[in-house]
C-alpha positions in Angstrom: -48.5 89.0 39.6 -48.5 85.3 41.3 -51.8 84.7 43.2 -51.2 83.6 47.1 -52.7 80.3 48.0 -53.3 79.4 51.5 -51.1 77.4 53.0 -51.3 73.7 53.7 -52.0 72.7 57.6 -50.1 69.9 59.0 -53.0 67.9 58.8 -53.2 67.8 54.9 -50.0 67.2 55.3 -50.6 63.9 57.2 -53.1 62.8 54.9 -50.9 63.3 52.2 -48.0 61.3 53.9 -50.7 58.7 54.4 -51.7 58.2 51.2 -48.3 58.5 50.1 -46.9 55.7 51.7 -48.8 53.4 49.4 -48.1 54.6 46.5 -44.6 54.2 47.0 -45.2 50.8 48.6 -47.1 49.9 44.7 -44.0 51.2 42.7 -41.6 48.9 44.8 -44.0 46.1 44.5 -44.6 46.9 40.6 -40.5 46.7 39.9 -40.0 43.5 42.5 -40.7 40.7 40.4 -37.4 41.9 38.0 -35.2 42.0 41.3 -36.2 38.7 41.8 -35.9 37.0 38.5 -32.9 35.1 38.9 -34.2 33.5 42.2 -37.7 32.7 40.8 -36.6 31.3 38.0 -34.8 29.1 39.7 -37.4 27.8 42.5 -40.2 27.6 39.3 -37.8 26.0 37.5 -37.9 27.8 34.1 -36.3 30.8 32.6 -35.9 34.6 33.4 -38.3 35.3 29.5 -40.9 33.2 31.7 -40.4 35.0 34.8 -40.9 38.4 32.7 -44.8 36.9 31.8 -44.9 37.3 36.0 -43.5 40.4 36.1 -45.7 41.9 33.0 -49.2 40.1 34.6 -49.2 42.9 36.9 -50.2 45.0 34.5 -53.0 43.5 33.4 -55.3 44.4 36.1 -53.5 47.4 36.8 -54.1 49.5 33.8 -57.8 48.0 32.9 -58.6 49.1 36.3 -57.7 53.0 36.4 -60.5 54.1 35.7 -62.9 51.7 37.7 -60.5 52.5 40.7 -61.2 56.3 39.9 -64.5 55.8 39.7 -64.6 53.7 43.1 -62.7 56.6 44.5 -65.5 59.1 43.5 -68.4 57.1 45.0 -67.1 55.5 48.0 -64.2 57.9 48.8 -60.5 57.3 49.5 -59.9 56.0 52.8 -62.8 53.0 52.0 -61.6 52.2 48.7 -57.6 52.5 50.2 -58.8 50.2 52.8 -60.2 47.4 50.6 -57.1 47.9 48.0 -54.3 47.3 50.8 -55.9 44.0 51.8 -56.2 43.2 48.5 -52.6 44.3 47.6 -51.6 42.3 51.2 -53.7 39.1 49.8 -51.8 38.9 46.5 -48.3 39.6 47.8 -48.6 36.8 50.3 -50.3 34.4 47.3 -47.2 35.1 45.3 -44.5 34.5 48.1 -46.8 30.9 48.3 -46.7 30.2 44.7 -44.8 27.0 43.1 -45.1 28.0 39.4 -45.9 30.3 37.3 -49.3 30.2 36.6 -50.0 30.9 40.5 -47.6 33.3 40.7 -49.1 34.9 37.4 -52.8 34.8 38.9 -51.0 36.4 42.4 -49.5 39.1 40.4 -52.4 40.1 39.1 -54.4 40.3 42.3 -52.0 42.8 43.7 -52.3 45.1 40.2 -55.7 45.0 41.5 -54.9 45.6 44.9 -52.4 48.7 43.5 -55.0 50.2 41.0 -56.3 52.9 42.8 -53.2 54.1 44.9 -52.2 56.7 42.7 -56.1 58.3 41.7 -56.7 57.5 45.8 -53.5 60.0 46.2 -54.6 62.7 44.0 -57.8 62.8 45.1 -57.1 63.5 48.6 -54.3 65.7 47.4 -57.6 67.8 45.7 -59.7 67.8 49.0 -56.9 68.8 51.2 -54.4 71.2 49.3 -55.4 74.4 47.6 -55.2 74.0 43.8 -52.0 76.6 44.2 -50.5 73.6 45.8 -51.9 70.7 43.8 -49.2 70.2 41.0 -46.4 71.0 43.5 -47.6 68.3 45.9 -48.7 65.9 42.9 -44.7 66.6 41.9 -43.2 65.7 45.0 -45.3 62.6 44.8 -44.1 61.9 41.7 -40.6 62.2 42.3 -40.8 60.3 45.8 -42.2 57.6 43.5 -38.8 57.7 41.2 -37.1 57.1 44.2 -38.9 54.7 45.9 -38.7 52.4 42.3 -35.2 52.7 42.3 -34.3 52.9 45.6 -36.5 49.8 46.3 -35.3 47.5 43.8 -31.5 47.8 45.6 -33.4 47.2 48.8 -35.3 44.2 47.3 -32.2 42.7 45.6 -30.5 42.5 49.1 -32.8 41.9 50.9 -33.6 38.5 48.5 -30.1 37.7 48.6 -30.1 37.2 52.7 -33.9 36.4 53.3 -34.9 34.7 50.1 -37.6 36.0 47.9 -40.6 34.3 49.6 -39.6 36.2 53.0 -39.6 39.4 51.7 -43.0 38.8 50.3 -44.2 38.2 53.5 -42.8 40.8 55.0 -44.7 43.1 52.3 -47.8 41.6 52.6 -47.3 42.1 56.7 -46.8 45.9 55.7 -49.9 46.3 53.5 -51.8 44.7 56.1 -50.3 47.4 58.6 -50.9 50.3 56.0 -54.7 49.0 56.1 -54.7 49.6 59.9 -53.0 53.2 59.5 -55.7 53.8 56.8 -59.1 52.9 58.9 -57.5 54.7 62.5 -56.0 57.9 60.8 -57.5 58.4 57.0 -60.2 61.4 56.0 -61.3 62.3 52.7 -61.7 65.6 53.3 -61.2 68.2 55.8 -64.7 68.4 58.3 -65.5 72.0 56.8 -65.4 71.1 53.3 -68.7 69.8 51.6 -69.3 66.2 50.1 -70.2 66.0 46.7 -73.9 65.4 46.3 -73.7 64.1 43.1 -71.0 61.4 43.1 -73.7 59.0 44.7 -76.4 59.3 42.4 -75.6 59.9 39.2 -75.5 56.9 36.9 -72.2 55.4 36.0 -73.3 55.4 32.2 -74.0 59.0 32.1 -70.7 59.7 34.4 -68.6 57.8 32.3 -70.1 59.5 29.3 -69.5 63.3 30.7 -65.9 62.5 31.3 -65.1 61.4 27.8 -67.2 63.7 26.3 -64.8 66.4 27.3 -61.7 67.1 24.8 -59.5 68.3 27.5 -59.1 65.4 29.3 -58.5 63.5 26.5 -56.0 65.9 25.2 -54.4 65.9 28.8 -54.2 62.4 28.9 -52.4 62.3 24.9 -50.1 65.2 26.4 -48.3 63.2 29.3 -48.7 59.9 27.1 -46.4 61.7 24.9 -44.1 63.2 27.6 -44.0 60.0 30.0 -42.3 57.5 27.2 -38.9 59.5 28.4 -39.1 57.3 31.5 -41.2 54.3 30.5 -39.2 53.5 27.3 -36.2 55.5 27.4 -34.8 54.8 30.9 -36.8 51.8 32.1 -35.6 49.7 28.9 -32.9 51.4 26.5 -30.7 53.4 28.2 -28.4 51.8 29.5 -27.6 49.3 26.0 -27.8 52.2 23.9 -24.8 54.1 26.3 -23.3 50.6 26.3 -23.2 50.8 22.3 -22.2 53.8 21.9 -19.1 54.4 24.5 -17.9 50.8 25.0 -18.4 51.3 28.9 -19.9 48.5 31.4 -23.2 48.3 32.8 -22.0 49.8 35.8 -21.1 52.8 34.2 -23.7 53.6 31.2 -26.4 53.2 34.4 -25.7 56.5 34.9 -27.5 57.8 32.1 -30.6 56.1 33.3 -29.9 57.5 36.7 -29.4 60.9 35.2 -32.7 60.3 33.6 -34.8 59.7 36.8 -32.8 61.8 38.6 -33.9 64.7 36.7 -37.8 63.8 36.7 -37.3 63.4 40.2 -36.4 66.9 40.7 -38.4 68.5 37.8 -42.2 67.0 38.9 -42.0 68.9 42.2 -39.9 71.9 40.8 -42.4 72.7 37.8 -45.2 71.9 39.2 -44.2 74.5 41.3 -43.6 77.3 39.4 -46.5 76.6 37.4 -48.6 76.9 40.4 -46.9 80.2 41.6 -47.3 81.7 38.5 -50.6 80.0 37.1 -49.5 79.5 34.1 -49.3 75.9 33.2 -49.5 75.5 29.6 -46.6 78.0 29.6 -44.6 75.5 31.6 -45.4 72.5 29.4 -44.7 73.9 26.2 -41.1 75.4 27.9 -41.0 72.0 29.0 -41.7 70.1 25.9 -39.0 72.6 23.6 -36.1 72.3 26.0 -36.6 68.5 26.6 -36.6 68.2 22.3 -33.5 70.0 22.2 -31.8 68.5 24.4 -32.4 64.8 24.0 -32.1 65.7 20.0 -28.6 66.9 21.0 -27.6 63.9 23.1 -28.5 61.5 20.1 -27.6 63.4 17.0 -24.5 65.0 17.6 -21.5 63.1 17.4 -18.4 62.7 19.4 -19.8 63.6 22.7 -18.4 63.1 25.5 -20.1 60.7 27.4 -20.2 62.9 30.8 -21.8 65.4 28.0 -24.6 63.2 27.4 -25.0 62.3 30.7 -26.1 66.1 31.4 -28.3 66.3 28.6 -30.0 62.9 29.9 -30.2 65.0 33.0 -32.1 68.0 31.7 -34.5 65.8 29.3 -35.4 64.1 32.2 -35.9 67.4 33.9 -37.8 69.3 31.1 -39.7 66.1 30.4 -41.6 65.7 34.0 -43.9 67.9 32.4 -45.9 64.9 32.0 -47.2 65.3 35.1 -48.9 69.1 34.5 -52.2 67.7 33.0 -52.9 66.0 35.9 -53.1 69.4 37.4 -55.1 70.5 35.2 -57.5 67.9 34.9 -58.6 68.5 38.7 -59.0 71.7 37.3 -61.1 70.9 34.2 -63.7 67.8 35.8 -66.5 68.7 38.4 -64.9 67.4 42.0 -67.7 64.1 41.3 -65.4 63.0 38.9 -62.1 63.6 39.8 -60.9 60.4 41.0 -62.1 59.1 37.6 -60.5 61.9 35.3 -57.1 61.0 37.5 -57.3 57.1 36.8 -58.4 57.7 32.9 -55.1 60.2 32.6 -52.6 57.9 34.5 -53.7 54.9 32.3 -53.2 57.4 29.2 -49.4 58.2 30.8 -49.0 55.1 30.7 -50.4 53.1 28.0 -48.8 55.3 25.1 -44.6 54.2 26.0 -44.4 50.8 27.5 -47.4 49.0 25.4 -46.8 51.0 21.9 -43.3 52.9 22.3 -41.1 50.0 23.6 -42.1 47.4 21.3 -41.6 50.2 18.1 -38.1 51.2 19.2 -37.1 46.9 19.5 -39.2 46.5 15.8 -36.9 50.0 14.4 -33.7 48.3 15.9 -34.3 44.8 14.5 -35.4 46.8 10.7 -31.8 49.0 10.9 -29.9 46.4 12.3 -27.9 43.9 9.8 -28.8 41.3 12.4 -31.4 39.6 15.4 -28.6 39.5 17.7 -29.1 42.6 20.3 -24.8 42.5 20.8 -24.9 43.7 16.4 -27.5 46.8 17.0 -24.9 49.6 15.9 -25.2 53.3 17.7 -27.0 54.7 14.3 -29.7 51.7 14.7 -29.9 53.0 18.3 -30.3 56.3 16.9 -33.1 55.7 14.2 -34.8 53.8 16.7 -34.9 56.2 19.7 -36.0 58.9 17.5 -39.1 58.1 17.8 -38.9 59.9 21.2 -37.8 63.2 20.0 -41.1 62.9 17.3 -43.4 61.7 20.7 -41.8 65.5 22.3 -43.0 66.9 19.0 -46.8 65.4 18.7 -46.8 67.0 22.3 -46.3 70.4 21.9 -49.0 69.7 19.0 -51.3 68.4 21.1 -50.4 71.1 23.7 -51.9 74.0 21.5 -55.6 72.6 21.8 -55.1 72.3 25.6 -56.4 75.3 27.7 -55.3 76.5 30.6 -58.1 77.2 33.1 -55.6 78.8 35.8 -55.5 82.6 35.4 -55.4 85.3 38.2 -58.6 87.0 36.7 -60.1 83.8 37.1 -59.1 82.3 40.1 -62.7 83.7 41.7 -64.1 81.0 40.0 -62.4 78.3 40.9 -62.4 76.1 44.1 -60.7 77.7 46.9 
């Protein structure tokens, strides 16, 4: 039988929304740059490829520095470390809306990754102090999916907005807004509720040796590898092929293979909050995943290998890969399961830059290299559907390492152990 968790008081419920709030503020400003492009390549006088250099310079900074942002976020706590990273992120996006080339604007972009770094390990680590861990992955899952919306969501927001204010404007206004979220930070933000205890150890143990006890445990690594495996769905799939591969294979307009990629995000967007969830009322995680994981192989296997679909028909199953697939998010649970409380911040930076570094770095470039190798030409317009096909199967066999990886993962959460876990 499910094991009751308390339930969350309105304050955690504050924080949360606090904390919140920049991390959906960091996935609008991480998209922005491509809602701009046409506009800054204009004003810099170059083209959209150069513009992309921009857009990808965030990036830099922001993956190199998950885990020092975790580790930040262990020492110093949230609501500093937030404080510091919204004046940073206000700093950069102001920079940027100043820039005349791209050089600046590259060295701009780059300040607010570094500004952005810690927003997501900052989130989850409040979300450990102030919510049960009954409620963790469910309120990690709603963050999640807020996220989804907030990228896409925000870059129709951005687009318009550009269009009537002009790009350098609406960077103003962000950085205006960051400046505000540091002032809602330093009046409202806590770390953790006045009755729980503060780590004694975060302080003084060494960063070597802290570093060292993180990475010398194999289930964080294999946590990491799990939603690496999982996350590609969005990063690669719907964030860069989609839509072209829909497009190839039904002959319809942009317009109308977006919703594929829509159906995509749209099912993550319901499936972080929804499994995380269930896997919290029934404390049985790896369960979950490896449900997850099975139905999100078939069914993406089925949208690409079976022919004469209707597109509607693949739609749907775009739908449920998306929703099977938010699995990705599930180690995350874990891992503030799995690390002492000293070093969860750290644990949650190292496993978002895992989530992230396996698609858009390694997956994306192998799926354009597959297309150009099956293709009879360069040209993107000749990429047949069976090139699309050979190429995007390395998704399916990124579901399958997975579920491999997924039977050396343990689950700690089980209601004859719940006594020994944080309460």
């Amino acid at each position: 039988m499910p094991i009751a968790d308390k339930a969350p008081s309105p304050k955690a419920w504050f924080m949360w929304g606090l904390t919140i709030l920049f991390l959906l503020f960091q996935f609008i400003l991480q998209g922005s740059v491509s809602s701009m492009a046409p506009f800054l390549a204009k004003d810099f006088n170059t083209n959209v490829a150069a513009v992309g250099i921009v857009s990808s310079s965030y990036f830099w900074t922001y993956l190199l520095l998950q885990m020092p942002g975790g580790i930040l976020v262990d020492r110093i706590g949230a609501k500093h470390l937030l404080i510091v990273a919204t004046l940073i992120c206000a700093l950069g996006t102001l920079l940027f809306s100043l820039s005349n080339g791209i050089q600046g604007a590259v060295w701009a972009r780059m300040l607010t990754g570094l500004g952005t770094a810690p927003a997501l390990a900052g989130c989850f680590y409040l979300i450990g102090n102030w919510f049960t861990p009954g409620y963790f992955a469910f309120v990690v899952g709603l963050s999640e999916a807020l996220a989804m919306i907030a990228g896409g969501v925000g870059g129709e927001i951005i687009s318009t907005a550009t269009l009537h204010l002009g790009w350098r404007t609406v960077l103003v206004v962000a950085s205006v807004l960051c400046v505000i979220l540091t002032l809602l930070f330093a009046i409202f933000l806590q770390d953790r509720p006045k009755q729980m205890h503060k780590p004694q150890k975060a302080a003084g143990l060494p960063l070597s040796r802290q570093l060292v006890a993180l990475l010398s445990l194999p289930q964080v690594w294999l946590c990491g590898l799990f939603s690496g495996l999982m996350f590609p769905i969005i990063s690669t799939l719907a964030t860069y092929w989609c839509i072209p591969y829909l497009m190839t294979r039904y002959g319809v307009s942009v317009r109308i293979a977006a919703l594929g990629n829509l159906a995509l995000f749209l099912g993550a967007g319901l499936g972080c909050p929804f499994l995380g969830h269930v896997s919290d009322f029934f404390h049985r995680r790896k369960v979950v995943m490896a449900v997850g994981v099975i139905a999100a192989f078939i069914s993406l296997s089925m949208a690409l290998y079976i022919p004469y679909l209707h597109f509607s028909t693949v739609v749907a199953l775009f739908f449920l890969t998306g929703l099977f697939a938010s699995v990705y998010m599930l180690p995350f649970a874990l891992v503030n399961e799995i690390v002492p409380e000293e070093a969860r911040g750290t644990a949650m930076g190292f496993t978002n830059m895992m989530c992230i570094l396996l698609g858009a770095p390694f997956l994306t470039p192998l799926v354009s290299l597959l297309l150009k190798l099956s293709a009879s030409s360069h040209q993107v317009t000749d990429f047949s559907t069976n090139s699309y096909t050979i190429a995007l199967s390395v998704l399916p066999f990124s579901f399958s390492l997975a579920l491999v990886v997924l039977f050396w993962i343990h689950d700690p959460r089980r209601p004859k152990q719940k006594s020994a876990h944080h309460s």
